[in-house]
VOGU-3710 file (C-alpha; in Angstrom, 3 decimals, decimal comma):
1> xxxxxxxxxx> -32,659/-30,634/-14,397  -33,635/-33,794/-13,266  -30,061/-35,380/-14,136  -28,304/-32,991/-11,962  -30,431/-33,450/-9,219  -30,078/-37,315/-9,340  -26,283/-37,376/-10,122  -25,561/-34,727/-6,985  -28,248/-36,793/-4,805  -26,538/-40,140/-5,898
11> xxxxxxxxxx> -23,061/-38,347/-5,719  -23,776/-37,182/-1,737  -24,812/-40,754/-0,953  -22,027/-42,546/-1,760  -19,639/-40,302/-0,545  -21,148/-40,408/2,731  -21,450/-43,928/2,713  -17,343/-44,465/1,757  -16,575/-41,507/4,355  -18,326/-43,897/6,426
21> xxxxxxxxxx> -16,757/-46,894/5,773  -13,518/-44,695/5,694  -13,834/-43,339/9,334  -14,737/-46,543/10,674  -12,459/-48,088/9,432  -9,592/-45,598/10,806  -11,611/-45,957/14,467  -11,350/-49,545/14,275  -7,452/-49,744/13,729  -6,970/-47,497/15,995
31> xxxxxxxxxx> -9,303/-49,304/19,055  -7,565/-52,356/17,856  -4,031/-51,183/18,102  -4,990/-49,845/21,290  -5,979/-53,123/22,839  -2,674/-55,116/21,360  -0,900/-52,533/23,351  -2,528/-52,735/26,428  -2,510/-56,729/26,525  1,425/-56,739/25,697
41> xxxxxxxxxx> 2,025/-54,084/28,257  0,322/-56,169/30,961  2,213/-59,395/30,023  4,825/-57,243/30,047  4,257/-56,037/33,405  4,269/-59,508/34,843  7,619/-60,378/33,069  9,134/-57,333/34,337  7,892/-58,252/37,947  9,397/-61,511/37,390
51> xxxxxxxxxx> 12,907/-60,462/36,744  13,088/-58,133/39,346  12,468/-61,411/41,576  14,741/-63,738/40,004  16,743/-61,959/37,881  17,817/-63,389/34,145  16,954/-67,294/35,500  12,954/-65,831/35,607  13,100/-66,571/31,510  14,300/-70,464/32,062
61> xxxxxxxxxx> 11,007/-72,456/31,831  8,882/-69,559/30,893  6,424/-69,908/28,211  4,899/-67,615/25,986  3,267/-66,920/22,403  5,364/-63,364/22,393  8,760/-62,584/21,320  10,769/-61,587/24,545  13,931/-59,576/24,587  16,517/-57,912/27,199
71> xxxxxxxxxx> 18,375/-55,145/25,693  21,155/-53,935/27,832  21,506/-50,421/28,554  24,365/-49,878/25,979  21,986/-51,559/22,826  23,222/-55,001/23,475  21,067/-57,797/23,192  21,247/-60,043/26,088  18,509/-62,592/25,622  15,989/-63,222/23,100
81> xxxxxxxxxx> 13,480/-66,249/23,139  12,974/-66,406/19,438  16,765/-65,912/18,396  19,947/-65,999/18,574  21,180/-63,005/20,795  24,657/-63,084/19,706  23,873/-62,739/16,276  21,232/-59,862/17,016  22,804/-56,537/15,917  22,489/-53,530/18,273
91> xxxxxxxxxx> 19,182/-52,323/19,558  20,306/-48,993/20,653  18,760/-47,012/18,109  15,318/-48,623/18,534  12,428/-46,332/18,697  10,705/-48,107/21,555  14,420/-48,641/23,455  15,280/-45,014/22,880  11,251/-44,350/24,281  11,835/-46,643/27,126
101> xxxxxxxxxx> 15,248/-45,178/28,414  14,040/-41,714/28,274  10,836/-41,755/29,661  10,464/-45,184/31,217  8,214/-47,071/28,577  8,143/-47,086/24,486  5,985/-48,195/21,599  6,554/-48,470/18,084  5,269/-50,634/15,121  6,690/-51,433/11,838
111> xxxxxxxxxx> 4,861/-52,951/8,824  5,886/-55,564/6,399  6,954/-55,228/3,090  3,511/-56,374/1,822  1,636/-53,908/4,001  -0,525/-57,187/5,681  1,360/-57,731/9,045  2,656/-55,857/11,743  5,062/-55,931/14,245  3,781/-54,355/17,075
121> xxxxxxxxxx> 6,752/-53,434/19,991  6,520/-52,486/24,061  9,139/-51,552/26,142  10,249/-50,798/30,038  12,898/-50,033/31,611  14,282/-52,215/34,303  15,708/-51,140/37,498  19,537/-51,725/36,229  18,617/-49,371/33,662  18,625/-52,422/30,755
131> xxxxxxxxxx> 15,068/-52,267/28,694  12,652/-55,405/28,538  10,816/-55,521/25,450  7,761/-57,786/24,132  6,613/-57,923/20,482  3,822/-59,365/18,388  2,554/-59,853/14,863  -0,697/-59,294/14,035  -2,687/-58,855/10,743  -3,624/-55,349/9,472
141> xxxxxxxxxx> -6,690/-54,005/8,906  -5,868/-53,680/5,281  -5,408/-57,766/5,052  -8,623/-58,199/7,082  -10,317/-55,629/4,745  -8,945/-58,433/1,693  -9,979/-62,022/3,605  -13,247/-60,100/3,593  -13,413/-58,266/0,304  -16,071/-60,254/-1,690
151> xxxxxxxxxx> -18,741/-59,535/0,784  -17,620/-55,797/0,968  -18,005/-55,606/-2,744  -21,369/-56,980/-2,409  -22,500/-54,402/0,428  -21,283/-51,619/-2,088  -22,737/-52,799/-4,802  -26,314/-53,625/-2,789  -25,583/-49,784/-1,643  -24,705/-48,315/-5,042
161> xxxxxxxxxx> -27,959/-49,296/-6,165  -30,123/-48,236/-3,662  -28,269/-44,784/-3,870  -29,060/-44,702/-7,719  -32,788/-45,668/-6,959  -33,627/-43,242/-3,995  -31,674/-40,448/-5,699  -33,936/-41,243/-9,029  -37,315/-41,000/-6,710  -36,023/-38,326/-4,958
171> xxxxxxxxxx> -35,091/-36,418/-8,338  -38,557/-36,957/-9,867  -40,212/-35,428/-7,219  -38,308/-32,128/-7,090  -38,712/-31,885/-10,545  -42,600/-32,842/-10,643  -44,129/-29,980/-9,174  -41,957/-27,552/-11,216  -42,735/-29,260/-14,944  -45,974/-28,663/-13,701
181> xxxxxxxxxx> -46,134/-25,276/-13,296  -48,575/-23,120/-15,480  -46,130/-20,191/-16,107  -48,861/-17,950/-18,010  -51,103/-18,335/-15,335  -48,559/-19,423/-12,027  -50,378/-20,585/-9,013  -49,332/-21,333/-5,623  -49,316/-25,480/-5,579  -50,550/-26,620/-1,870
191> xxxxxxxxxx> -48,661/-29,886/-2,702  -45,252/-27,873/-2,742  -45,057/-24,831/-0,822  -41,559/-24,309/-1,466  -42,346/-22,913/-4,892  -43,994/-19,857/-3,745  -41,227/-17,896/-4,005  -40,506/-18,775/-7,241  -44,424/-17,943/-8,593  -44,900/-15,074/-6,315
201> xxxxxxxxxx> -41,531/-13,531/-8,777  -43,361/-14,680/-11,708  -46,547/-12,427/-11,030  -44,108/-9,546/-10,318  -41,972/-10,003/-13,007  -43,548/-7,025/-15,282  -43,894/-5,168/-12,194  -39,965/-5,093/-11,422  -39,244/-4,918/-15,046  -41,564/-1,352/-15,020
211> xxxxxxxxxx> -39,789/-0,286/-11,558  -36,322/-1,106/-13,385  -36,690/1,193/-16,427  -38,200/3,719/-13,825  -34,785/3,336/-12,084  -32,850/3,260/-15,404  -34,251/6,931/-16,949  -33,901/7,845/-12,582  -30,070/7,174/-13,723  -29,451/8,552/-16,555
221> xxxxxxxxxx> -31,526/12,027/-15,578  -28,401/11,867/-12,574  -25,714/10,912/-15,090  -27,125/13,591/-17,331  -27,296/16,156/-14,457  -23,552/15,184/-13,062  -22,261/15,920/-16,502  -24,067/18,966/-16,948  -22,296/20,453/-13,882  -18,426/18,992/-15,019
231> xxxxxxxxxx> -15,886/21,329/-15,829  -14,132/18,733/-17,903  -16,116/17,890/-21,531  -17,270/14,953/-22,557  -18,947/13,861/-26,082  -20,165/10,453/-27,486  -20,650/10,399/-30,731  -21,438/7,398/-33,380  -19,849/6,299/-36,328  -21,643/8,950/-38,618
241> xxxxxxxxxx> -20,033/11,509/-35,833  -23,972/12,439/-34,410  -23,623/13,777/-30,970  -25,232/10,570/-28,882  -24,382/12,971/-25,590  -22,730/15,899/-24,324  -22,819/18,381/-21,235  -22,791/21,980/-21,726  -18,866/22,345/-21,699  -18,173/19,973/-24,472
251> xxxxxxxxxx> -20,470/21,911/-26,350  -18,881/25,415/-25,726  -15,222/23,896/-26,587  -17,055/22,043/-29,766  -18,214/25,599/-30,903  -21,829/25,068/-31,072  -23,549/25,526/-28,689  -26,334/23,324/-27,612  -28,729/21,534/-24,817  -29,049/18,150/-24,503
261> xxxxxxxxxx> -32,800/18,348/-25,932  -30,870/19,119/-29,131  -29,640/15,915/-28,890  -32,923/14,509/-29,908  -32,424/16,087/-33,241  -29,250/13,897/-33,780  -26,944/16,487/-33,956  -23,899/16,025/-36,037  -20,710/17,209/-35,436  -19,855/19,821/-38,131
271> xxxxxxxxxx> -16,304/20,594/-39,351  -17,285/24,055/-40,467  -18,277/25,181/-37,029  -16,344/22,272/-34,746  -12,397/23,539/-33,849  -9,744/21,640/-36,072  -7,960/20,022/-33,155  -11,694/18,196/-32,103  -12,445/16,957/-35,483  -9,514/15,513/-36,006
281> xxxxxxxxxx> -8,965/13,838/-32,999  -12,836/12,808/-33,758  -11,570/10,847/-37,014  -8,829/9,278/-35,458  -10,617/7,673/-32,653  -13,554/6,614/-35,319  -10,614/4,831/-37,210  -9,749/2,745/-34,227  -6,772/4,873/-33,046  -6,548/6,541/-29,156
291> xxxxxxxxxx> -5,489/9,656/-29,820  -4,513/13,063/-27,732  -3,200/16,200/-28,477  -3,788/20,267/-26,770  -6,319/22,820/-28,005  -5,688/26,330/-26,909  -9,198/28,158/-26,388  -10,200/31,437/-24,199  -6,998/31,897/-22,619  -6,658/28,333/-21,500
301> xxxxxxxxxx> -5,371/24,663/-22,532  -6,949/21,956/-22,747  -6,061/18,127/-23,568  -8,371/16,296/-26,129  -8,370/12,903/-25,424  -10,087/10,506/-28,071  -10,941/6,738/-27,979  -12,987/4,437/-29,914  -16,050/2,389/-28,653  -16,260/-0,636/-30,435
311> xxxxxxxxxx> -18,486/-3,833/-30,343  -18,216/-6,907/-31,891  -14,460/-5,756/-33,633  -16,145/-3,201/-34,876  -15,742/0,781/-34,084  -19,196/1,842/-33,324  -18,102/5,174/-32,010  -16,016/7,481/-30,138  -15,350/9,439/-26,710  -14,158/12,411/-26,501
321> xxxxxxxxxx> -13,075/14,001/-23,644  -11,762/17,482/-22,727  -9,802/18,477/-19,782  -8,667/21,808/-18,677  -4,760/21,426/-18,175  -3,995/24,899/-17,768  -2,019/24,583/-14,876  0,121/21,555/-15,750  0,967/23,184/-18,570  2,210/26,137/-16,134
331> xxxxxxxxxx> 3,792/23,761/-13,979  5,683/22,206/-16,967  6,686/26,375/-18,358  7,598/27,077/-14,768  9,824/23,797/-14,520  11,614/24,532/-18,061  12,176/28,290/-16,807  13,282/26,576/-13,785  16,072/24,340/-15,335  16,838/27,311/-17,864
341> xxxxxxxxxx> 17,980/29,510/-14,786  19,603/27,072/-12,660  21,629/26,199/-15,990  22,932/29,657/-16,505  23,152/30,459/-12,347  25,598/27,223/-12,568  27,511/28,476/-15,576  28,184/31,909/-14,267  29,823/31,084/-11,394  32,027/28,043/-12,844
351> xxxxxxxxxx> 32,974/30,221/-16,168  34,452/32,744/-13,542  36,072/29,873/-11,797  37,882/28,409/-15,536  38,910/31,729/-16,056  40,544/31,758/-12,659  41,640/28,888/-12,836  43,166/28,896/-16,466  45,147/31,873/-15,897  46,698/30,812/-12,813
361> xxxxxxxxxx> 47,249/27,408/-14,658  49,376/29,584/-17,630  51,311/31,154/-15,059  50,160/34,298/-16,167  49,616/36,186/-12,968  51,847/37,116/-10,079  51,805/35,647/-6,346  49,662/38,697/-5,327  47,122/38,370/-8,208  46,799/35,084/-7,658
371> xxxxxxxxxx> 46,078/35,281/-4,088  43,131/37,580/-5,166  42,140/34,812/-8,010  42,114/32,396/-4,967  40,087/34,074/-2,591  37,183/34,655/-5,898  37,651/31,489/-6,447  36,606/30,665/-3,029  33,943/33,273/-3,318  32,518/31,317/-6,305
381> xxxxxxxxxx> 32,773/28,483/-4,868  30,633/29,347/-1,515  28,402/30,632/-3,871  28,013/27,728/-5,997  27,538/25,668/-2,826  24,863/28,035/-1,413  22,954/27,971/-4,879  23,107/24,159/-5,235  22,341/23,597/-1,263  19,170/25,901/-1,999
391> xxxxxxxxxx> 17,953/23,890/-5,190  18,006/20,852/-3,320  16,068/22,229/-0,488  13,587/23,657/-3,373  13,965/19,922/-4,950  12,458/18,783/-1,511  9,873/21,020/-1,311  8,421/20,308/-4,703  8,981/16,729/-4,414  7,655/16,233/-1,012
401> xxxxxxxxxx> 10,654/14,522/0,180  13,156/14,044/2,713  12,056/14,721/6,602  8,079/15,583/6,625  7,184/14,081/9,408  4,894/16,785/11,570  5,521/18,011/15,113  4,496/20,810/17,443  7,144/23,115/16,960  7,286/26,317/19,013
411> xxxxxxxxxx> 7,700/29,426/17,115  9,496/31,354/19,355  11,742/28,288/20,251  12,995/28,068/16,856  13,342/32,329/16,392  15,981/32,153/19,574  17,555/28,821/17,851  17,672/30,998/14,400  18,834/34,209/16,208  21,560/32,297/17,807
421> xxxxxxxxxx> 22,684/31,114/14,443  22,518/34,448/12,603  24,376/36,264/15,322  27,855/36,355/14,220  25,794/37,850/10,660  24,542/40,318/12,041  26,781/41,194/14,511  29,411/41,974/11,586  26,859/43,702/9,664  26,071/46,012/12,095
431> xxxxxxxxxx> 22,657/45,076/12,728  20,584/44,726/15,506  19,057/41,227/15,762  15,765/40,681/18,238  13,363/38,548/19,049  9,893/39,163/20,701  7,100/37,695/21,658  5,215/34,579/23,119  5,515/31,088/22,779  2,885/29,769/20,084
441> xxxxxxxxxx> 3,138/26,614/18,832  2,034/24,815/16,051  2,210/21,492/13,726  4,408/21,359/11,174  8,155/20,119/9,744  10,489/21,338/11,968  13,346/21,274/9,632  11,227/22,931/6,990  9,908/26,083/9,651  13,467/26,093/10,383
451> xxxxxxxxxx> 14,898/26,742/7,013  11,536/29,568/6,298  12,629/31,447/9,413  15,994/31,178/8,433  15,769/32,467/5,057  13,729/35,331/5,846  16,086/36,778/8,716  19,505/36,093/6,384  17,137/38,088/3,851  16,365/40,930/6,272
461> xxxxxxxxxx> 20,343/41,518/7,860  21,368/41,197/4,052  19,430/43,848/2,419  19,564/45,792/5,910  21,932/49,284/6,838  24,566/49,688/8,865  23,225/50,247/12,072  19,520/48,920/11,049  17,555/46,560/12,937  15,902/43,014/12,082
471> xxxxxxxxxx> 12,779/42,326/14,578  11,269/38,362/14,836  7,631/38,307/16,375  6,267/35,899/17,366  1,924/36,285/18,394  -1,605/34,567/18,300  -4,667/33,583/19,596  -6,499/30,133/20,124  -6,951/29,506/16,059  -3,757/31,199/14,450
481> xxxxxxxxxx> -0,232/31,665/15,115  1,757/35,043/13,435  5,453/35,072/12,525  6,416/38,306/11,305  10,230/39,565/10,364  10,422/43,153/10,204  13,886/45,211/8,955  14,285/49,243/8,460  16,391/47,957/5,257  16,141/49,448/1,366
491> xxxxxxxxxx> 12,864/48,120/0,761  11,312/46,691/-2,375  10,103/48,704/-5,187  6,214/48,453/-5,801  6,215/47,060/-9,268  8,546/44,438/-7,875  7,346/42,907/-4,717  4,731/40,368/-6,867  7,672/38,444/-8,145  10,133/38,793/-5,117
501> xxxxxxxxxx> 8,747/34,984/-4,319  9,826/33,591/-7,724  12,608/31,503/-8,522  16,008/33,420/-9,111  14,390/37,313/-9,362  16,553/39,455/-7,786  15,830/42,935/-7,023  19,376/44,260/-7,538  21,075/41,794/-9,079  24,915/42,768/-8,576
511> xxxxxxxxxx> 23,853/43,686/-5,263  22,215/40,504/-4,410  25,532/38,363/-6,219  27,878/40,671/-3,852  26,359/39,313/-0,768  26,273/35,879/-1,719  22,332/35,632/-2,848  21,099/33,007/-5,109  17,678/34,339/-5,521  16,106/31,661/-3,832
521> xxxxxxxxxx> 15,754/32,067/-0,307  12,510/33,669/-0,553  11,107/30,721/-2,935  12,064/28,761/-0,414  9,665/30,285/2,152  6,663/30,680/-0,587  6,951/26,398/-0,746  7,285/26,231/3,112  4,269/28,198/3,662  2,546/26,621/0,277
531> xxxxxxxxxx> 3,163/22,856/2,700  1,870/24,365/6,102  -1,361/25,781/4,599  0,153/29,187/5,887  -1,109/32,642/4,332  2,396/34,772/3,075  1,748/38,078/3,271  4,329/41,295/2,218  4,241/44,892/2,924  7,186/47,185/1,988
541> xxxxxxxxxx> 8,646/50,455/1,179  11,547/51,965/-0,568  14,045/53,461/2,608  11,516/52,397/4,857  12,333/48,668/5,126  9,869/45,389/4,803  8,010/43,015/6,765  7,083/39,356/5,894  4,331/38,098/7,814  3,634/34,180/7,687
551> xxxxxxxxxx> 0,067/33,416/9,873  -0,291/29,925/10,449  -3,629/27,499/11,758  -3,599/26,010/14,777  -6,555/24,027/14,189  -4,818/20,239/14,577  -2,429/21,126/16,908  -3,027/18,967/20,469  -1,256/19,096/23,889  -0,618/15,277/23,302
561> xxxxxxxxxx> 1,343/15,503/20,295  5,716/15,499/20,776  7,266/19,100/22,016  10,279/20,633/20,494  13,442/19,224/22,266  14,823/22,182/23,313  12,381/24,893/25,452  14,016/28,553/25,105  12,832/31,143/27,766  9,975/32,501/28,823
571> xxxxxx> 8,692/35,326/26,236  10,629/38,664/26,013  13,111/40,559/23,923  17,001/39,344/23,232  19,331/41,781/21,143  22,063/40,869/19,273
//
């Protein structure tokens, strides 16, 4: 201890003594250059008061220890007292002539080539816009700092050594009162007061070390407790495979049941009684290998992930950890179902298409028949491009993608824009297409309400009667906005209004592929609703029709948020 101390005391000395030297040094050169200026400028005053008098003759008979020199406005030298002006090459890209032209006066230096003189340069311009310039040499600080270098050395050396010394004495008495200290018995030392701190930790050391293992088992009682009350399971077990810990869900999915009081008992894992899929993960992970695989158990999944714990390179143990993954695994069924029906509602169409298409490419059908090929052909294809327009909105949806940006989007608004777009629909369906109402608005996607409102009323004039009629209405109060599309249509069967929502079901299939459905319009609304944390609600009866009712919150909508561009009428009824 007492090294460090000296070396940083000795260490902080002399570099405060050479960032000393160092700074004065820099003031110095820089007072000193200051003052060569200022003299030169003053001679140079008078010159340039003489010539102003007398002209060029004012240098005949003048003496002086500087260099003088005219420099005509163009860079040419016109007289120099040292040499020969003709032979002087142009000045015109001087630093201190340039300086002088543009803003009156200039300065500049320039050092020799060994760094111990300096030319030191002045300039003015003269009233005929020519530049008078004096120069001088003088010695550098850096040449001074060499004349004088043997005394220097001597100061350093005189000031190394009393650095060393006081940083010695200074070291020795830090470290005195310290080597001193009793630390069996530590008392406070009058002498050094600065040490109390220090003793005052010693005589509480077994006190903190007691309120530290208090904390510790204060811990692990809440780390015990937290895993207790997990749904996921979690065991550690040691290289013999004893149960070091588990919470009550390991144990149920282990197959024995236990508390962690058990635990005390050093509880093994047992093959007999553990499931297959836990012991063997167990082994892996106590052979150094991170394993995982799925355990099916009371009507759910779950993952097993295994890892070892090792210390030194060596496995001491393993983790075990069990998580419920029912619903990915749903997710991932429902995905493969998905791609499974889009792959077949994509073949059916294009098969009918090749078949068109091959015949007519034989020449095995007359104009007339092919004609009727074209138009379903065309038919195919509209459905094709309504199927594949709805995947990709359903591609969106799931991926949270495109547009999402909220808004306060009025309900009724967008029923009259929807209405307006379903008219010609409806109108050659027969049905009778209204809106009624009040204007409620909410936040949400615009283009995504847009497409949920949509689907629903194309659903409603589809499945609707000649004659029939398709009501929008639009209703709330201060916490919830109600959308509701009613239709006197066929209705949906009981057993079959659960699934209506899901991904290509189809109540009557050919009837649904006659008008163009692709059995995902009403997915399409279940995802819309799903993103706007709206309730989806369906009531319906065979002859009778059905209504869809979508209720959203209105809890974060403000007045201060952006309207809907376009404002449709006051409230009321509109038939089409």
């Amino acid at each position: 201890m007492t090294g460090k101390i000296f070396r940083s005391c000795f260490l902080v000395g002399l570099a405060v003594m050479v960032l000393c030297m160092g700074m004065f040094l820099v003031v110095m050169t820089s007072q000193y250059e200051e003052e060569v200026y200022h003299r030169l400028e003053e001679e140079l005053a008078y010159v340039k008061q003489g010539m102003e008098l007398s002209g060029p003759a004012y240098f005949e008979g003048l003496e002086t220890d500087q260099r003088l020199t005219l420099v005509a406005r163009d860079g040419t030298v016109l007289y120099d007292n040292i040499a020969d002006e003709t032979a002087m090459e142009n000045h015109a890209d001087r630093t201190e002539i340039l300086q002088a032209q543009q803003e009156g006066t200039g300065r500049s230096k320039h050092l020799s080539k060994t760094l111990l003189e300096k030319t030191m340069y002045c300039a003015v311009r003269l009233a005929d816009g020519s530049v008078l310039r004096i120069s001088c040499v003088e010695t550098t600080m850096g040449a001074l700092a060499l004349q004088v270098m043997q005394p220097v050395l001597w100061v350093l050396a005189l000031a190394v050594i009393f650095s060393g010394v006081l940083a010695s004495r200074l070291a020795r008495q830090i470290v005195r009162p310290i080597n001193a200290l009793d630390l069996e018995d530590p008392r406070l030392d009058e002498s050094y007061q600065e040490l109390s701190p220090l003793v005052r930790r010693l005589r509480e050391q077994n006190r903190t070390i007691g309120q530290q293992m208090e904390a510790l088992g204060r811990r692990q009682r809440e780390f015990t407790a937290l895993a207790e009350n997990m749904s996921e399971g979690v065991l550690l077990l040691d290289s013999r495979r004893c149960i070091l810990f588990g919470n009550q869900s390991a144990f149920s999915l282990v197959g024995q049941p236990a508390t962690t009081a058990d635990l005390e008992a050093n509880m093994f894992l047992r093959q007999d009684t553990c499931r297959q899929e836990i012991w063997e993960a167990a082994g892996k992970a106590l052979a150094g290998r991170h394993t995982g695989a799925l355990m099916d158990a009371d009507g759910h999944t779950f993952e097993i992930l295994a890892s070892p714990v090792a210390a030194s390179g060596q496995v001491t143990g393993a983790v075990i950890l069990l998580v419920d993954v029912t619903e990915r695994e749903e997710r991932e069924s429902l995905r493969r179902e998905f791609s499974a029906n889009v792959s077949h509602e994509l073949k059916t169409p294009l098969t009918a298409i090749s078949g068109f298409a091959e015949l007519m490419k034989e020449g095995l059908v007359d104009a007339e028949t092919m004609r009727e090929f074209a138009g379903d052909i065309y038919k195919e294809c509209s459905q094709l491009v309504a199927l594949i327009d709805d995947i990709m909105k359903l591609s969106r949806l799931d991926e949270g993608s495109g547009e999402v940006t909220p808004e306060i989007v009025d309900l009724y608004a967008l029923a009259k824009l929807v209405q307006e777009e379903l008219r010609t629909t409806a109108e050659k369906s027969q049905i009778t297409f209204q809106v009624e109402g009040t204007h409620q608005k909410i936040r949400g996607v615009w283009r995504i309400l847009r497409e949920m409102l949509y689907n629903l009323c194309d659903n409603a004039i589809k499945y609707n009667t000649a004659g029939g009629t398709v009501t929008v209405r639009v209703t709330g109060d201060d916490e919830t906005a109600v959308l509701s599309v009613q239709d006197n249509g066929i209705g949906i069967p009981k057993g079959q209004q659960d699934r209506v929502f899901e991904r290509f079901y189809r109540v009557d299939k050919s009837h649904s592929r006659q008008l163009g459905g692709t059995g995902l319009g009403l997915s399409i609304v279940k995802h819309g609703a799903q993103y706007h944390n709206a309730a989806l609600t369906l009531t319906s009866e065979l002859g009778v029709g059905t209504t869809i009712t979508v209720a959203f919150s209105k809890k974060e909508t403000t007045a201060a948020e952006v309207q809907l561009p376009a404002q449709e009428p006051e409230a009321g009824t509109e038939d089409s």
